[in-house]
C-alpha positions as CSV (number, residue, x, y, z in Angstrom):
1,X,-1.6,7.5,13.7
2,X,-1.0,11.1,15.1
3,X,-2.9,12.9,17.4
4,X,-4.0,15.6,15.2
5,X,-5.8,12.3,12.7
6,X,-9.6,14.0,12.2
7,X,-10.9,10.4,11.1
8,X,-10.7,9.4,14.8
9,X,-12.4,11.1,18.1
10,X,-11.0,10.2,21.7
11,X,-14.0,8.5,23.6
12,X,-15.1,11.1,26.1
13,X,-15.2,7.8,28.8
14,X,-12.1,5.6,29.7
15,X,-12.6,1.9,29.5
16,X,-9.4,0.3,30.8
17,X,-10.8,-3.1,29.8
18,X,-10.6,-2.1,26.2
19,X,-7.6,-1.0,26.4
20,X,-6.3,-4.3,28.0
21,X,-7.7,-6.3,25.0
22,X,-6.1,-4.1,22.3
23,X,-2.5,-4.7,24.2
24,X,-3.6,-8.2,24.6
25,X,-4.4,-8.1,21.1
26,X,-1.5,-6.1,19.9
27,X,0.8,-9.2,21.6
28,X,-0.2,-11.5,19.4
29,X,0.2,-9.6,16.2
30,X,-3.0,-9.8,14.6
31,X,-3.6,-5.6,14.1
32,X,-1.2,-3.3,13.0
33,X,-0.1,-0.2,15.1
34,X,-2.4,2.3,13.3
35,X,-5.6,0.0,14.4
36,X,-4.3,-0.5,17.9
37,X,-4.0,3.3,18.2
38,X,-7.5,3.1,16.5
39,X,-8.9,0.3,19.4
40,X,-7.3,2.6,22.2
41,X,-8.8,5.5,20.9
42,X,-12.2,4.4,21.0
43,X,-11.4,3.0,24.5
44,X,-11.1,6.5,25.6
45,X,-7.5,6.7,25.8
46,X,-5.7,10.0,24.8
47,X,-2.0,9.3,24.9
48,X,0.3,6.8,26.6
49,X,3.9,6.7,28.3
50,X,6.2,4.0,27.9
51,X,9.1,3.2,30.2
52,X,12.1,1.4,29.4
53,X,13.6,1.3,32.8
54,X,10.3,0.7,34.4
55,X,8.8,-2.1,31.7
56,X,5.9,-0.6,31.4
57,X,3.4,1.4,29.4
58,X,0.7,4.3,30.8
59,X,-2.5,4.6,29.0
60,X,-4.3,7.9,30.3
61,X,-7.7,9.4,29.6
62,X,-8.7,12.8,29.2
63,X,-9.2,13.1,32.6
64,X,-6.5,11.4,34.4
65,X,-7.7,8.1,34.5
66,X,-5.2,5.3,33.5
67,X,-4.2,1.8,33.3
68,X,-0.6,0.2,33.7
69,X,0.4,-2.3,31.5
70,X,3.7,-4.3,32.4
71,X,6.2,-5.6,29.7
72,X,5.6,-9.4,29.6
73,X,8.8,-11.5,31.6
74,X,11.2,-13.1,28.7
């Protein structure tokens, strides 16, 4: 999915619990990438980080909220 898609809005609130259960969904391989940008999306998130070095991923919302998601341990 890319940001410029007009089939999908940005939820004007941030819900961090959504886009906890589209990671958690996203780990067990049940969606493709396009409908877990799709899920985050509609959670209100409008783009994400991702660290290598620091194992982890940002989710932000339009207005600065965000929610850290670590890498799972090996």
């Amino acid at each position: 999915m890319q940001a410029r898609d007009p089939e999908v809005a940005i939820a004007a609130a941030f819900d961090a619990g959504g886009v906890e259960a589209a990671v958690r969904q996203s780990r067990t391989g049940t969606h493709t990438y396009k409908a877990f940008c799709e899920k985050i999306v509609a959670a209100g998130c409008s783009g994400y980080l991702v660290s290598l070095l620091g194992r982890r991923v940002v989710y932000s919302g339009r207005t600065a909220e965000m929610h850290v998601e670590h890498f799972p341990n090996k």
